[in-house]
Biopython code that builds the backbone (N, CA, C, O; Angstrom):
import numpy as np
from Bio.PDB.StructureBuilder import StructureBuilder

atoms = [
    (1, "UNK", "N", (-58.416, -47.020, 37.240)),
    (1, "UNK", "CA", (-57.838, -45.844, 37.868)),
    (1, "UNK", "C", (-57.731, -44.715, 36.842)),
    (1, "UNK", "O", (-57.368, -44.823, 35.671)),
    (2, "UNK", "N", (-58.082, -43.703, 37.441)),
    (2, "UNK", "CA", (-58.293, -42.122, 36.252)),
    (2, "UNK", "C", (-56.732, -41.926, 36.407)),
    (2, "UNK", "O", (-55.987, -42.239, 37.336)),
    (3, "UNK", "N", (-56.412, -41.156, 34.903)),
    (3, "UNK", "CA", (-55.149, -41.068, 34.646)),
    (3, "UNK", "C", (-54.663, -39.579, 35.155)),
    (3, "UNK", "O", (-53.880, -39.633, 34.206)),
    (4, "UNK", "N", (-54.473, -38.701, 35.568)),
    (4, "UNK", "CA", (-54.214, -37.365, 36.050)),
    (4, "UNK", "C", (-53.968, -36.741, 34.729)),
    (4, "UNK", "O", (-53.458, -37.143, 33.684)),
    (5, "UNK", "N", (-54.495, -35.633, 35.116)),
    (5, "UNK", "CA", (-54.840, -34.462, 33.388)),
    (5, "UNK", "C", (-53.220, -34.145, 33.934)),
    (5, "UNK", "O", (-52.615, -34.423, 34.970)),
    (6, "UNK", "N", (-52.862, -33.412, 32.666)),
    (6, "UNK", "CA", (-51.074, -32.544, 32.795)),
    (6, "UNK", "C", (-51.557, -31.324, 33.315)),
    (6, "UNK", "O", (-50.703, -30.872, 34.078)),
    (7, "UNK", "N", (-52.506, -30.619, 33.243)),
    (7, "UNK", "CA", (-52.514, -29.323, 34.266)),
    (7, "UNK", "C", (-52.692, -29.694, 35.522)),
    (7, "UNK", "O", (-52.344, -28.922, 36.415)),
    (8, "UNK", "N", (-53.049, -30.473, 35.711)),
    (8, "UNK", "CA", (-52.672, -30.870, 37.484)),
    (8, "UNK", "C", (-51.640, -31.006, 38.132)),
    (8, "UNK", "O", (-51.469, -30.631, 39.292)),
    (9, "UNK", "N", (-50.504, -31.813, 37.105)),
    (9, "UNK", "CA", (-49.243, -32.172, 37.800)),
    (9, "UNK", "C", (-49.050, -30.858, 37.574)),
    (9, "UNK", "O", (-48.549, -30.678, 38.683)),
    (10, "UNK", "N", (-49.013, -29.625, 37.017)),
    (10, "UNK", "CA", (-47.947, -28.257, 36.745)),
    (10, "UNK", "C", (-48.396, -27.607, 38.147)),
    (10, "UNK", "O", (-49.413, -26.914, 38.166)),
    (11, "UNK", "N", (-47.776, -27.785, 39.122)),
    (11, "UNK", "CA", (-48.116, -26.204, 40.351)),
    (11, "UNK", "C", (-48.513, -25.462, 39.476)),
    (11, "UNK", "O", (-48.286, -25.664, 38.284)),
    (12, "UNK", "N", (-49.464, -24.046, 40.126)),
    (12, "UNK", "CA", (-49.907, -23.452, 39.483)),
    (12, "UNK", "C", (-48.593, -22.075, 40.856)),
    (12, "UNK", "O", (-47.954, -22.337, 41.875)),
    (13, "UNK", "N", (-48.810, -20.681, 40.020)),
    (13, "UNK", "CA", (-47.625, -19.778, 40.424)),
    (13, "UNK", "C", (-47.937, -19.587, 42.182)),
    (13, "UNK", "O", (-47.050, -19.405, 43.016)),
    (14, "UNK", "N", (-49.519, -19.689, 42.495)),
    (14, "UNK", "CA", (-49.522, -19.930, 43.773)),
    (14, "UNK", "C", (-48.903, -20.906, 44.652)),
    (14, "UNK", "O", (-48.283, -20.798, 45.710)),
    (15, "UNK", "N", (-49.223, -21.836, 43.963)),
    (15, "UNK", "CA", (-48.421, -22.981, 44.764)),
    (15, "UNK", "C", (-46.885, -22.914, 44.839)),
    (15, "UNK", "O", (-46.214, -23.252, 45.814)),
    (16, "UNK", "N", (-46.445, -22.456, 43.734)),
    (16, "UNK", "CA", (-44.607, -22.443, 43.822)),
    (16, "UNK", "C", (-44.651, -20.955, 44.523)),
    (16, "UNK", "O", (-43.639, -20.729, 45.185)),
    (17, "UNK", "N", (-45.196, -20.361, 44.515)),
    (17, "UNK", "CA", (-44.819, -19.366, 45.874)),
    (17, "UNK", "C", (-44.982, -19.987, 47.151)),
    (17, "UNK", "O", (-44.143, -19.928, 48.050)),
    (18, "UNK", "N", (-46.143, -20.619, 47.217)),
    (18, "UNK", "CA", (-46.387, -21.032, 48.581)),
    (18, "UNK", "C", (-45.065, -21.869, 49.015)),
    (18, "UNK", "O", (-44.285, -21.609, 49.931)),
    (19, "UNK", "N", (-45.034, -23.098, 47.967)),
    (19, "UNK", "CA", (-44.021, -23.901, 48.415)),
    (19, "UNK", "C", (-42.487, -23.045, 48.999)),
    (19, "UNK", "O", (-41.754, -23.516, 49.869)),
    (20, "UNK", "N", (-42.264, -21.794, 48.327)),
    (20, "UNK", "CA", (-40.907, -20.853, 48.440)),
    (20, "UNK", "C", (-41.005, -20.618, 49.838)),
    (20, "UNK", "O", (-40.076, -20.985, 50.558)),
    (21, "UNK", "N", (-42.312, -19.882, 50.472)),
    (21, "UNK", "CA", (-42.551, -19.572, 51.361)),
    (21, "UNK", "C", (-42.322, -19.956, 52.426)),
    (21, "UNK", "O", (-41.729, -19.281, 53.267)),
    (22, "UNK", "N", (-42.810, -21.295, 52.635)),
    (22, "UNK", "CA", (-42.842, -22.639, 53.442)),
    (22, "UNK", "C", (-41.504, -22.965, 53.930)),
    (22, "UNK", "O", (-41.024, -23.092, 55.056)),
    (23, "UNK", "N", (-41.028, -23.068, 52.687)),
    (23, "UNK", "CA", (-38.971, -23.045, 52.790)),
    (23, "UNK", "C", (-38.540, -22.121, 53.591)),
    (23, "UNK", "O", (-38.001, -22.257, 54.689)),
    (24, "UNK", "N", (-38.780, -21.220, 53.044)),
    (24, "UNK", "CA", (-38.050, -20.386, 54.135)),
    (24, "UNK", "C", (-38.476, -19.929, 55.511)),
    (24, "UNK", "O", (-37.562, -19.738, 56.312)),
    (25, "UNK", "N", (-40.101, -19.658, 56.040)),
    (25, "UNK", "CA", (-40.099, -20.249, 57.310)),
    (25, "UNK", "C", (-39.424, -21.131, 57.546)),
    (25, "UNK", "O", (-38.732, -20.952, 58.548)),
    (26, "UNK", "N", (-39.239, -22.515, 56.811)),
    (26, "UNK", "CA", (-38.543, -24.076, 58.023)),
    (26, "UNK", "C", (-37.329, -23.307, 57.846)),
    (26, "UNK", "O", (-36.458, -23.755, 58.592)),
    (27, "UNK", "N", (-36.937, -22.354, 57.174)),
    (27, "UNK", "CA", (-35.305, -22.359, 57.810)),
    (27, "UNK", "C", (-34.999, -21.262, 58.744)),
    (27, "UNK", "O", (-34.062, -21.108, 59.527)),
    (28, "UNK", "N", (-35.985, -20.567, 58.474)),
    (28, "UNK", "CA", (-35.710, -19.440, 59.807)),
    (28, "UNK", "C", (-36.399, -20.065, 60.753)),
    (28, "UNK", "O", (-36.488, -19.242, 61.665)),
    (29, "UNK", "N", (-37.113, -21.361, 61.167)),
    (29, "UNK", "CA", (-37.303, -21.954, 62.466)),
    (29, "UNK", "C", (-35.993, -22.720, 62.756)),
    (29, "UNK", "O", (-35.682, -22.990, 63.916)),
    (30, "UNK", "N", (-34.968, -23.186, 61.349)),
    (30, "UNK", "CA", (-33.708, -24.196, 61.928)),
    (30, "UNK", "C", (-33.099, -23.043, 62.476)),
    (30, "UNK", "O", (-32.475, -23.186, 63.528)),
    (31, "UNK", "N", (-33.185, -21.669, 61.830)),
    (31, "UNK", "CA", (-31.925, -20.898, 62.314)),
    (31, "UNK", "C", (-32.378, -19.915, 63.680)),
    (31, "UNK", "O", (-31.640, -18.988, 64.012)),
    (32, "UNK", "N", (-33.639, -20.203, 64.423)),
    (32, "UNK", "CA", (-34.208, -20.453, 65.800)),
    (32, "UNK", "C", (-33.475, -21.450, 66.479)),
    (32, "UNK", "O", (-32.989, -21.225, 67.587)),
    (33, "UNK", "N", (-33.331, -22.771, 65.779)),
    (33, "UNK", "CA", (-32.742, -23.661, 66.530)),
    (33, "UNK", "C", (-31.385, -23.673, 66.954)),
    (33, "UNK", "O", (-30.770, -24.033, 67.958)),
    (34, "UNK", "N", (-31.071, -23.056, 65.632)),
    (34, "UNK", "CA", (-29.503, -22.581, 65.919)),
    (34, "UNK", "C", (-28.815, -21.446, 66.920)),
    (34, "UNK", "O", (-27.653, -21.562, 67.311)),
    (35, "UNK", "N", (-29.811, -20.158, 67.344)),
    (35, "UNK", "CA", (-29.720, -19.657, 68.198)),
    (35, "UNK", "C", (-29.904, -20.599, 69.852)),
    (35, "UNK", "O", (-29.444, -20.275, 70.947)),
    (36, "UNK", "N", (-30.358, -21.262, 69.654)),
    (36, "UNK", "CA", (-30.927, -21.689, 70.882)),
    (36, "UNK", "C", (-29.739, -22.800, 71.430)),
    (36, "UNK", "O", (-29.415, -22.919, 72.612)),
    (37, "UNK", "N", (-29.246, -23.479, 70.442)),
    (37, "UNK", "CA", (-28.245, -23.944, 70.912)),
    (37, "UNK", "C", (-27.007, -23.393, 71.300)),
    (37, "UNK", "O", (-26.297, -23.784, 72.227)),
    (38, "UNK", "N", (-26.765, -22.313, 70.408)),
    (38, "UNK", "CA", (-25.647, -21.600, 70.341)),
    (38, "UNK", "C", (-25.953, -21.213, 72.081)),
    (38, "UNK", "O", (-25.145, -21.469, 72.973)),
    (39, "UNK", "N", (-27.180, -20.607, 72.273)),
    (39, "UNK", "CA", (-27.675, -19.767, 73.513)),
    (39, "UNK", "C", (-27.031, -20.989, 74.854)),
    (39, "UNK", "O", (-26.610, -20.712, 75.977)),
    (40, "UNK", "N", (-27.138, -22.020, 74.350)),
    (40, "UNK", "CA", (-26.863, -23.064, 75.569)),
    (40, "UNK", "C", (-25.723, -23.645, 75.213)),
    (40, "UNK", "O", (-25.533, -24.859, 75.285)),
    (41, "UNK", "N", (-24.852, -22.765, 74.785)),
    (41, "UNK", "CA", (-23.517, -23.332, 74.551)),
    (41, "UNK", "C", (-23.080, -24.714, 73.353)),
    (41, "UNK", "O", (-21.959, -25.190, 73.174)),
    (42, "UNK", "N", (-24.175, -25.042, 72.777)),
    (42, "UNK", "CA", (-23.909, -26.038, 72.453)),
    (42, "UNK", "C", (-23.399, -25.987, 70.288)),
    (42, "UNK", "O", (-24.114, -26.387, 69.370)),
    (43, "UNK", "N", (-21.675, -25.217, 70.162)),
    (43, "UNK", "CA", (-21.376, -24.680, 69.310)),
    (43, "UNK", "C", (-21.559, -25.720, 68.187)),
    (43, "UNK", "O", (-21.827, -25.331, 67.050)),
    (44, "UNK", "N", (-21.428, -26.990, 68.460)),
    (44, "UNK", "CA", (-21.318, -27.867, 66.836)),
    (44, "UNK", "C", (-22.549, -28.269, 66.780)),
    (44, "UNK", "O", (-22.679, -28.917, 65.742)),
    (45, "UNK", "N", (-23.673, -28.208, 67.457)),
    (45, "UNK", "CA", (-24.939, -28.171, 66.847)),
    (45, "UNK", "C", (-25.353, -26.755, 66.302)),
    (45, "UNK", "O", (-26.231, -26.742, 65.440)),
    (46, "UNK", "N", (-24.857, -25.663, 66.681)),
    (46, "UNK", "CA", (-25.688, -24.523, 66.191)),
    (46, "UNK", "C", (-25.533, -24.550, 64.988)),
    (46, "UNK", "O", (-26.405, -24.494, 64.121)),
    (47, "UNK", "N", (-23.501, -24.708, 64.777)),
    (47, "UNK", "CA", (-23.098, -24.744, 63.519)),
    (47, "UNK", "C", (-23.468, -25.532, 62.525)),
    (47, "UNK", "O", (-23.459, -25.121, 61.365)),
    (48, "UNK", "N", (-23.821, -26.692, 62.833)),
    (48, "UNK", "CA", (-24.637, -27.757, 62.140)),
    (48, "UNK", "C", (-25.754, -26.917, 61.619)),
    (48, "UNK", "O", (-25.672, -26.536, 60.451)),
    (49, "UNK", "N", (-27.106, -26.477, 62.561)),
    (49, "UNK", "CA", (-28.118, -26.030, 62.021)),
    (49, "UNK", "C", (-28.090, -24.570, 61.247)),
    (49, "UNK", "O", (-29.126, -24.054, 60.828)),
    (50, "UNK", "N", (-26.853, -23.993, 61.111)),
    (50, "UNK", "CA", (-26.754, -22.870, 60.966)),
    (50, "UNK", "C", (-26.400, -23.197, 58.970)),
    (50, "UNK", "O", (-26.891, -22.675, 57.969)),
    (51, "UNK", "N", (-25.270, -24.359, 59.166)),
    (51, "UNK", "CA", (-25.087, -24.386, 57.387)),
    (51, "UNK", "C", (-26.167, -25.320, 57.208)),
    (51, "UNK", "O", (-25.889, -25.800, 56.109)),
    (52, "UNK", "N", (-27.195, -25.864, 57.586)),
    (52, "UNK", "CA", (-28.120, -26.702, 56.960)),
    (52, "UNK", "C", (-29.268, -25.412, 56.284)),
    (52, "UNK", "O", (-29.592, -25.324, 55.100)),
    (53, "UNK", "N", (-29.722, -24.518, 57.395)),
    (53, "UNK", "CA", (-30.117, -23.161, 57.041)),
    (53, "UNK", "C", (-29.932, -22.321, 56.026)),
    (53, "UNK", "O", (-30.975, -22.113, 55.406)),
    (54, "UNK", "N", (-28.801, -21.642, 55.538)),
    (54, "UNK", "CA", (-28.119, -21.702, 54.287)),
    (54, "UNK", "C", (-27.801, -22.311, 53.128)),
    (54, "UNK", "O", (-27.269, -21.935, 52.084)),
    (55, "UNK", "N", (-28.253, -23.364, 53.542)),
    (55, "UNK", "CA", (-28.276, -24.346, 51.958)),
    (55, "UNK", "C", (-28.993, -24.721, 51.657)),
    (55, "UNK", "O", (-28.870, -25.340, 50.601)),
    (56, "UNK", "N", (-30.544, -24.668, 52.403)),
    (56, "UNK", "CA", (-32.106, -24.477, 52.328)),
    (56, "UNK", "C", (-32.040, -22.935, 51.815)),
    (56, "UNK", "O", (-32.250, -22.728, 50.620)),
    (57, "UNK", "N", (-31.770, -21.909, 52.635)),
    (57, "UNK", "CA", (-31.923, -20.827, 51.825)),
    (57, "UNK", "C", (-31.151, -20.538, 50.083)),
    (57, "UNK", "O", (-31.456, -19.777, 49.164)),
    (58, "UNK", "N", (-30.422, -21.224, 50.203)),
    (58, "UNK", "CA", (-29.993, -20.982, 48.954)),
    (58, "UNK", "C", (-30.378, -21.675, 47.890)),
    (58, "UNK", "O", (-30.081, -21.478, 46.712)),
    (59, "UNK", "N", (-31.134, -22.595, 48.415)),
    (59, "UNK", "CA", (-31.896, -23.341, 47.517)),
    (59, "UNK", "C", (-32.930, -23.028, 46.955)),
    (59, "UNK", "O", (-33.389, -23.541, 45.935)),
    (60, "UNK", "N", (-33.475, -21.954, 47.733)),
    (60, "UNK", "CA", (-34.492, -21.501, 47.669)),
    (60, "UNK", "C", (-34.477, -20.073, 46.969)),
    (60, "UNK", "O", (-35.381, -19.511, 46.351)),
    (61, "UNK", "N", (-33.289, -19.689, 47.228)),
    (61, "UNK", "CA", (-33.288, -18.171, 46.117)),
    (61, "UNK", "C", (-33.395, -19.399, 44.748)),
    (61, "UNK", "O", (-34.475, -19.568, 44.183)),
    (62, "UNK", "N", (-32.599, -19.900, 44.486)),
    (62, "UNK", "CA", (-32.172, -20.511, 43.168)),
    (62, "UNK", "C", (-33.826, -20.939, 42.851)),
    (62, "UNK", "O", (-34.196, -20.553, 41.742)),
    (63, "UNK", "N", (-34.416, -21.355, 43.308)),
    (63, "UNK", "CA", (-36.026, -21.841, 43.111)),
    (63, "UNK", "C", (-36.498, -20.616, 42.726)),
    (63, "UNK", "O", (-36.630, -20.569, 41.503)),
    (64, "UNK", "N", (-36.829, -19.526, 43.334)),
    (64, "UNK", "CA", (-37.182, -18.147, 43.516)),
    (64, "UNK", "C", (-36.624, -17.317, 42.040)),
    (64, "UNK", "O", (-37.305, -16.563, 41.345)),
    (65, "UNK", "N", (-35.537, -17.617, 41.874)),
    (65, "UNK", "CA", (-35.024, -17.332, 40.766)),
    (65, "UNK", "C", (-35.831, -17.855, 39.265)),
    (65, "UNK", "O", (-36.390, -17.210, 38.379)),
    (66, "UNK", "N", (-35.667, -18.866, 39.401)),
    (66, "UNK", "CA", (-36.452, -19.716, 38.477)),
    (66, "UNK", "C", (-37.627, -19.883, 38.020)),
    (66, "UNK", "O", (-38.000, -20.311, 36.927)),
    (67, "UNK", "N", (-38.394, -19.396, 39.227)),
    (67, "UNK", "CA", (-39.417, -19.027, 39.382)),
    (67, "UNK", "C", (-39.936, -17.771, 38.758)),
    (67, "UNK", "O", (-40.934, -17.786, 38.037)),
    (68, "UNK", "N", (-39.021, -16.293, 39.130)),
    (68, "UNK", "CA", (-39.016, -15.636, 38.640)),
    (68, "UNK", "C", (-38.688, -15.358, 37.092)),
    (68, "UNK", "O", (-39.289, -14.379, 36.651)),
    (69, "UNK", "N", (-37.936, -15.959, 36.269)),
    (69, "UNK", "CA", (-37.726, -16.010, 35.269)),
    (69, "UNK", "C", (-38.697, -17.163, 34.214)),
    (69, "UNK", "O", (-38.650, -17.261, 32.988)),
    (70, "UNK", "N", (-39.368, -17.780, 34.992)),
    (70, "UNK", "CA", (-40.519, -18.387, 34.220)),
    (70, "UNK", "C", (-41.664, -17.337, 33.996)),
    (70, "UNK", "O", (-42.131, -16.959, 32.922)),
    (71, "UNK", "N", (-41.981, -16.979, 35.191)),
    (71, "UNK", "CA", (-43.265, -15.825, 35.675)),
    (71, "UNK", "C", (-42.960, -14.756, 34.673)),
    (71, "UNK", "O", (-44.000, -14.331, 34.171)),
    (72, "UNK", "N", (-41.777, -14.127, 34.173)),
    (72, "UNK", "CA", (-41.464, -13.258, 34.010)),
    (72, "UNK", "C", (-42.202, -12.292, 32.663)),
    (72, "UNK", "O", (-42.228, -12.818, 31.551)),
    (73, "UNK", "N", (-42.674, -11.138, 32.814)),
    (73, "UNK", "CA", (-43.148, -10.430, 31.353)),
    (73, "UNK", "C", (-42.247, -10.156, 30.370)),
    (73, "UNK", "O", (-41.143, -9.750, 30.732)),
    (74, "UNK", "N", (-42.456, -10.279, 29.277)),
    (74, "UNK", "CA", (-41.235, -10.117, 28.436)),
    (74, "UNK", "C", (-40.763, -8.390, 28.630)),
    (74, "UNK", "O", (-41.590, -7.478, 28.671)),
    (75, "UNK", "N", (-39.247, -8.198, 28.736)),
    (75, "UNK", "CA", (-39.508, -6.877, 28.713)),
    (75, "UNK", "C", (-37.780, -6.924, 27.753)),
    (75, "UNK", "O", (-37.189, -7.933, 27.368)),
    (76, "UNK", "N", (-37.486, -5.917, 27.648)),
    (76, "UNK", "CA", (-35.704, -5.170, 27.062)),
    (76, "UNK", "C", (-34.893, -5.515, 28.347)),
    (76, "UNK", "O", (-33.718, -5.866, 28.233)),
    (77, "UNK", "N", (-35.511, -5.420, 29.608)),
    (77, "UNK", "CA", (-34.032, -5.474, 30.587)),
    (77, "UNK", "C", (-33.933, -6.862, 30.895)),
    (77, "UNK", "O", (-34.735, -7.792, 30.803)),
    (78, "UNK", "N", (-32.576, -6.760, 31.341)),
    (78, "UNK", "CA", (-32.321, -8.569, 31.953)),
    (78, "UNK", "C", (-33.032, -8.709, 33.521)),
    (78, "UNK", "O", (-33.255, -7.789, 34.307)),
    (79, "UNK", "N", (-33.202, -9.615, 33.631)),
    (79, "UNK", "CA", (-33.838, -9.741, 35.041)),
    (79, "UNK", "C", (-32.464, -9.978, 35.949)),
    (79, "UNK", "O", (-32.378, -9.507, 37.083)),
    (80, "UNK", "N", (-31.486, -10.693, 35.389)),
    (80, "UNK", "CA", (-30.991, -11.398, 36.859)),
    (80, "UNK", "C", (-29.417, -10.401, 36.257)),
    (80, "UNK", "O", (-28.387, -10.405, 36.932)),
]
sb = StructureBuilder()
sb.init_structure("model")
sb.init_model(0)
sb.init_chain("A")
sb.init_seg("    ")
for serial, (resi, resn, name, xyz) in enumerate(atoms, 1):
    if name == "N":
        sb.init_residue(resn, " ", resi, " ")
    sb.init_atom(name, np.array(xyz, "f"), 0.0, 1.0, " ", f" {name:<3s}", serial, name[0])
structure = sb.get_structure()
C-alpha cells in the first residue's frame, strides 16, 4: 500500500474555503428548517434547529477566522 505524500493530507486554500462554504449552506438549510417548523407551530423543534444553526455558524466564523489568519499577507495592521 502507497504511503500518502504530506501535501495531500494539507487542504489546499480552495478546499478550506469550499469546506467553509458547504457549512454554511447546511446551516442556512437547518435554519429553513427552523422556519418551517416554527411556520407549523412546532416551537421546540424550531428552537432546537435554530441553536444547532448557530453553533455550526459559529464554528464556522472561528474556522474562517483561522483560516484567515493562516492565508494572511504579512502586513503592520492586526487582522482580527
Amino acid at each position: 500500500m502507497e504511503t500518502p505524500i504530506m501535501h495531500d493530507l494539507i487542504p489546499s486554500e480552495y478546499q478550506q474555503k469550499q469546506k467553509i462554504l458547504d457549512e454554511i449552506i447546511s446551516s442556512l438549510e437547518t435554519l429553513e428548517w427552523a422556519k418551517n417548523a416554527l411556520i407549523n407551530g412546532d416551537y421546540t423543534e424550531s428552537c432546537r434547529l435554530m441553536k444547532r444553526a448557530v453553533a455550526d455558524l459559529q464554528t464556522e466564523e472561528r474556522r474562517l477566522r483561522v483560516f484567515m489568519f493562516n492565508t494572511a499577507k504579512p502586513t503592520n495592521k492586526t487582522t482580527f
